[in-house]
C-alpha positions as CSV (number, residue, x, y, z in Angstrom):
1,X,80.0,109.3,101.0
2,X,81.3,105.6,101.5
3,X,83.1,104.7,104.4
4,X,86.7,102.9,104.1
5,X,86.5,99.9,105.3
6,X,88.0,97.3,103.0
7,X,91.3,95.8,101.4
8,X,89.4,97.2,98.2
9,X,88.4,100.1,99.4
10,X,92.5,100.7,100.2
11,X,93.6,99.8,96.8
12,X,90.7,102.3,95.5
13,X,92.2,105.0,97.4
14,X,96.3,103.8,97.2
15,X,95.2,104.0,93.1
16,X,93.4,107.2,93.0
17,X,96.2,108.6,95.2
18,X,99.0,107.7,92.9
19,X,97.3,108.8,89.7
20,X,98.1,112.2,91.3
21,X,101.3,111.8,92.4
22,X,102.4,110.9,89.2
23,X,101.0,113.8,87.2
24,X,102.1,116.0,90.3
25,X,105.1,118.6,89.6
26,X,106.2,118.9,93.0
27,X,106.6,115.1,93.4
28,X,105.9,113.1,90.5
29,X,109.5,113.1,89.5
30,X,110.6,111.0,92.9
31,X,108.4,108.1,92.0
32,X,108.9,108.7,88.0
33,X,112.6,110.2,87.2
34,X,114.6,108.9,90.8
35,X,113.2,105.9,92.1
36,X,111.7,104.6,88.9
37,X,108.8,102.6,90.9
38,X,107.7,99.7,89.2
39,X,104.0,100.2,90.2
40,X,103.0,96.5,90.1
41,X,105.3,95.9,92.8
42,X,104.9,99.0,94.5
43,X,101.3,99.5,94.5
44,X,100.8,95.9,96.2
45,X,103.3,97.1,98.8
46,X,101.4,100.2,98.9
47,X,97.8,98.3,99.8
48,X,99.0,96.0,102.3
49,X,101.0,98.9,104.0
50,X,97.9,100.8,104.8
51,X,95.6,98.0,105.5
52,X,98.3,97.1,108.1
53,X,97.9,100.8,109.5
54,X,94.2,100.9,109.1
55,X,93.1,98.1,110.0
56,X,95.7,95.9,111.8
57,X,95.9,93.3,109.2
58,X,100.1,92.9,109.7
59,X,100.1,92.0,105.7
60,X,103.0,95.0,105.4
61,X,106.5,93.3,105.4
62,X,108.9,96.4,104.8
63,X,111.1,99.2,106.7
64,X,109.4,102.4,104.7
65,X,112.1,104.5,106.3
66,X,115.1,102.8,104.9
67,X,113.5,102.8,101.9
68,X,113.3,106.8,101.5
69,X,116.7,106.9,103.0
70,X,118.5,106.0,99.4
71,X,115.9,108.2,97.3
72,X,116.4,110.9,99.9
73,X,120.7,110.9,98.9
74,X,119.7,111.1,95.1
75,X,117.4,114.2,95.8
76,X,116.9,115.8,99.1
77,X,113.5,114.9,99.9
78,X,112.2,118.0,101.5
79,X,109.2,119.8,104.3
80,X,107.5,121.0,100.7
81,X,107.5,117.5,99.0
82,X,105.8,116.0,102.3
83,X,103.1,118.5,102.5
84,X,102.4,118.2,98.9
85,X,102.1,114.3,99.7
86,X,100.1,115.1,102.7
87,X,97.8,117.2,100.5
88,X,97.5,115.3,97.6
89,X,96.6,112.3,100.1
90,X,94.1,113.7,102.3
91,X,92.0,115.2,98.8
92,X,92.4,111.8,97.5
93,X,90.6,110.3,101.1
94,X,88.2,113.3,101.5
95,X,87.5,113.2,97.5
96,X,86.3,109.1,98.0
97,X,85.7,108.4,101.9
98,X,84.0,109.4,105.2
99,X,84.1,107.9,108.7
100,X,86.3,106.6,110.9
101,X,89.2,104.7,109.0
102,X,88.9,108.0,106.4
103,X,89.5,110.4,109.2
104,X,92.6,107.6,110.5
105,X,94.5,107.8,107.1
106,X,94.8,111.4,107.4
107,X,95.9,111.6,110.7
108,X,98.3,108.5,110.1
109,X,99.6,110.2,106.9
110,X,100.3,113.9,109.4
111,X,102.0,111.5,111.3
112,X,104.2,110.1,108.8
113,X,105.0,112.9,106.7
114,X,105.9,114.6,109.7
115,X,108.5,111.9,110.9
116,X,109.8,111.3,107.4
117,X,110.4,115.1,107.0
118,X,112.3,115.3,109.8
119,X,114.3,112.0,109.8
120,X,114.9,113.1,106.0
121,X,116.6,116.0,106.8
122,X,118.2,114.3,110.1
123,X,120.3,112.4,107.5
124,X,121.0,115.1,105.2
125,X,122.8,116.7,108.0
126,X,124.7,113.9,109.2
């Protein structure tokens, strides 16, 4: 299995990701139906986001929360639709990748879905 440990290797993964999340039932319709994501400006986003996480590159310039925030008051964005993104994302790593940064974008992606599940539902209740 190839390790992860490029900017291509990221888009590789960031691509083969989102060809699932798109076809997905339990999530597809955020990215296709509510946000309408324009994929060639998303996707870039996408790349630089995790090679910023991965591999300290700092080429991310974004607030991913306050993103989701807006989505989030169109359609409550829920514990189920992170752990679906959580799944879907660790098959897509464990599907391509091994090693080190592999094993690092799944625990960074526990670590997000978890905060964004809760801060999610944090401003639902507010």
């Amino acid at each position: 299995m190839k390790k992860l440990e490029s900017r291509e290797d990221i888009e590789h993964l960031v691509n083969s990701f989102y060809a699932k999340v798109i076809k997905d039932e339990t999530i597809g319709f955020f990215f296709t139906d509510i946000a309408k994501v324009k994929w060639d400006k998303h996707l870039p986003k996408m790349y630089s986001f995790w090679e910023s996480i991965l591999f300290g590159q700092m080429t991310y310039k974004g607030n991913p929360m306050g993103a989701h925030f807006p989505i989030n008051e169109l359609q409550a964005m829920e514990q189920k639709h992170f752990d679906r993104w959580l799944g879907l994302w660790k098959k897509t790593v464990e599907e391509n990748f091994a090693g080190e940064y592999a094993d690092m974008a799944i625990y960074k992606a526990e670590n997000i879905a978890k905060l964004m599940a809760f801060k999610m539902d944090l401003a639902r209740r507010l």
